[in-house]
C-alpha positions, -999 to 999 in steps of 0.1 A, spaced: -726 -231 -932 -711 -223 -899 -718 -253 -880 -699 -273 -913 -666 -251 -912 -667 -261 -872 -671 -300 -879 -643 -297 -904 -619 -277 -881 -631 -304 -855 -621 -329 -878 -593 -319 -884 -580 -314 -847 -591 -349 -839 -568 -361 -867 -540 -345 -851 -546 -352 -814 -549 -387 -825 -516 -383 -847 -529 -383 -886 -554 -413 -879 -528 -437 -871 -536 -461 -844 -523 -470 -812 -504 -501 -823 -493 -482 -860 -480 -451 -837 -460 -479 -816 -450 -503 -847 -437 -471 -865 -419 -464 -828 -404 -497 -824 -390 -492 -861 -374 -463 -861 -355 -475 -828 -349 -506 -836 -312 -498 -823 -320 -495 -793 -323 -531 -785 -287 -546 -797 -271 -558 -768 -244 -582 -759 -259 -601 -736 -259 -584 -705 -281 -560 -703 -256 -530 -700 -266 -517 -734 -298 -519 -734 -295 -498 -695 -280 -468 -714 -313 -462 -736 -336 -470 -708 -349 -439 -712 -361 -447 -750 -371 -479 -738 -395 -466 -712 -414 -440 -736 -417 -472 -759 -427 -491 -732 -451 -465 -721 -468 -461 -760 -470 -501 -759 -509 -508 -770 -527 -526 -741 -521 -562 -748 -479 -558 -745 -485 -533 -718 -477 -557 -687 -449 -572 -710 -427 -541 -714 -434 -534 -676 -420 -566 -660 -390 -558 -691 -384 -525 -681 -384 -531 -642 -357 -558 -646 -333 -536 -662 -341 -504 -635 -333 -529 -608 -296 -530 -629 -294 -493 -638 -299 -489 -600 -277 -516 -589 -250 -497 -612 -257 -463 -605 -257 -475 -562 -224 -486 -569 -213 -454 -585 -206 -469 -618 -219 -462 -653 -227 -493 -679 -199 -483 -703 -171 -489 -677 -176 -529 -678 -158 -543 -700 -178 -579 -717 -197 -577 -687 -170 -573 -664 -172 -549 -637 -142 -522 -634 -108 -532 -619 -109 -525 -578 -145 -529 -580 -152 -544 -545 -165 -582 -545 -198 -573 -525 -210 -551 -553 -197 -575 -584 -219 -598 -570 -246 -574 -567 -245 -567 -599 -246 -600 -608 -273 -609 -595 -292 -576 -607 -281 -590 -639 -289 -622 -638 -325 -609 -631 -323 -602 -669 -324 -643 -675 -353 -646 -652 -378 -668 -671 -405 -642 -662 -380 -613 -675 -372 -637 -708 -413 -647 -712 -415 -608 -713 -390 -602 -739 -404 -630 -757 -434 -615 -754 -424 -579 -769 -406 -599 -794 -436 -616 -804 -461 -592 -806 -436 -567 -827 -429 -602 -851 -469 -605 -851 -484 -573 -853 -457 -552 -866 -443 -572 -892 -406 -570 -879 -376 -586 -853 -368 -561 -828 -331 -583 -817 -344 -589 -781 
């Protein structure tokens, strides 16, 4: 009788560590749903740089087979966070993309081209990718 009360309290730990018996990609599709907000952008990038940090925690529960995906995504927009924060700016000063008035011409085009990283095709077949694979497995757009 013993050893069967300590496989059901195993049991039952194991469904918990492993999150209610949910999967990897069911813990991530149920993720990627409830943020789904997190991905509207205008087309610069400068949105999605304020919830980087969300994006990296999805990025980081991303099953194996998006993994690489979400890692070439969330290194282009660090390079832009960076680029930003180097300049001593913050995203929501630019203005449809536009940089803030008296904002020397060395670091516009910095920023630019940090941005413009964003439009790389390997940065867009990475988005696609995410895309995809939340169309696919998950069952829903994301907006990327």
């Amino acid at each position: 009788m013993r050893a069967g009360r300590l496989f059901v309290v195993l049991a039952a730990l194991a469904l918990v560590l492993t999150g209610c018996g949910q999967s990897v990609t069911e813990r991530y599709c149920s993720a990627l749903q409830a943020h789904q907000g997190i991905f509207a952008d205008d087309g610069t990038g400068l949105e999605l740089i304020t919830n980087l940090p969300e994006l990296k925690v999805l990025a980081a529960d991303a099953p194996d087979d998006v993994r690489a995906d979400w890692q070439t995504f969330i290194g282009a927009l660090q390079s832009l966070h960076d680029t930003i924060a180097a300049a001593h700016l913050h995203p929501r000063e630019f203005v449809n993309g536009k940089a803030p008035a008296g904002t020397p011409a060395s670091t516009e085009a910095s920023i630019a081209a940090a941005a413009n990283e964003l439009s790389a095709p390997d940065v867009v077949d990475a988005a696609n990718g995410i895309e995809q694979q939340a169309k696919d497995v998950c069952q829903f757009q994301i907006g990327l």
